[in-house]
N, C-alpha and C positions, 0 to 999 in steps of 0.2 A: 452339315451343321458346323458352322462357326463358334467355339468357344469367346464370347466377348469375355472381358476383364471385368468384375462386380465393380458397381460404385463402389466409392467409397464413406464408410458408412458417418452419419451426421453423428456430432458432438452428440453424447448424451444427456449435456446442462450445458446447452450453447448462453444463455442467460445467466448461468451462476459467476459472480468473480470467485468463491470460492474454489470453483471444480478445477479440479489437480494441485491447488495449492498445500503444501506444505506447510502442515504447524509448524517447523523449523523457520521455512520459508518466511512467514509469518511474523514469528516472533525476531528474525534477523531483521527484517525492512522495517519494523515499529522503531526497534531499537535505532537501525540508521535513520529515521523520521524524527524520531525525539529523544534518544539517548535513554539509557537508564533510569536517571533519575526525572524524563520528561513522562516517560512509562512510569513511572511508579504514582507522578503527579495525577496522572489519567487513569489509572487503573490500580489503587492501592493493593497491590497484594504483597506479603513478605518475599515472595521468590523475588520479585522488581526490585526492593528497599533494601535486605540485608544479604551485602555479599551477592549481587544479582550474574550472573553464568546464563547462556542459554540452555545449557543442559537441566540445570536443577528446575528452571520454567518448564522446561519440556517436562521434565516426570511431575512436576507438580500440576499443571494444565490437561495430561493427560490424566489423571487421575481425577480432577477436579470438575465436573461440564458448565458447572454455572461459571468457572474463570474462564474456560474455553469459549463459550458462547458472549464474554466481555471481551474479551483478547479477538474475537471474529467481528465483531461489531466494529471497534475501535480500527481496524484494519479496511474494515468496510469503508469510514469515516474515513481515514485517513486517502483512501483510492476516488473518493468525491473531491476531496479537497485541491486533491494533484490534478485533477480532472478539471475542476474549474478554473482553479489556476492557469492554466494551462490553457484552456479556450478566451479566459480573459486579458492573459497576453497576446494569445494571435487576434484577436476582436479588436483591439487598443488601436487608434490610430499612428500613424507613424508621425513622430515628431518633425516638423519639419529642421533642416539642416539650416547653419548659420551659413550664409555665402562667405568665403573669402577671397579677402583684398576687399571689404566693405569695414569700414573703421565705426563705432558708438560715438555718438557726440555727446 
């Protein structure tokens, strides 16, 4: 009997973009997305607007589910946006190139 090697086992939320993310995580990429005060425009809560820290988000978001589940959503939103973005600049045709040594008259 030959001992093989187990598969190795499938994603348990191969479908989620949440799974394994980080509330940290989270709230650090909104912030590099839209700043502070872009976060607070999208998402009124006081942790964003007065004095905004990632830490004071995190104890306030973990405490809070209905901000967590805004704060998830907006994340979500923001990962479609990059996303399209993103397929709509490779889709784009390539502009063509000005020849040179050809002068405008």
């Amino acid at each position: 009997m030959t001992d093989a090697p187990a598969p190795a086992p499938a994603p348990a939320q191969p479908r989620n973009p949440l799974h394994g993310v980080t509330l940290e995580a989270m709230v650090n990429a909104l912030v590099a997305a839209y700043g502070w005060q872009g976060l607070a425009e999208r998402h009124p809560v006081r942790c964003f607007m007065s004095e905004p820290s990632v830490a004071s988000s995190l104890k306030f978001l973990r405490k809070t589910p209905w901000a967590r589940e805004k704060l998830e959503s907006l994340y979500l939103f923001m990962l479609r946006e990059a996303g399209r973005t993103a397929r709509a600049e490779t889709a784009r045709p390539a502009q063509p190139l000005a020849r040179s040594g050809t002068r405008a008259r």
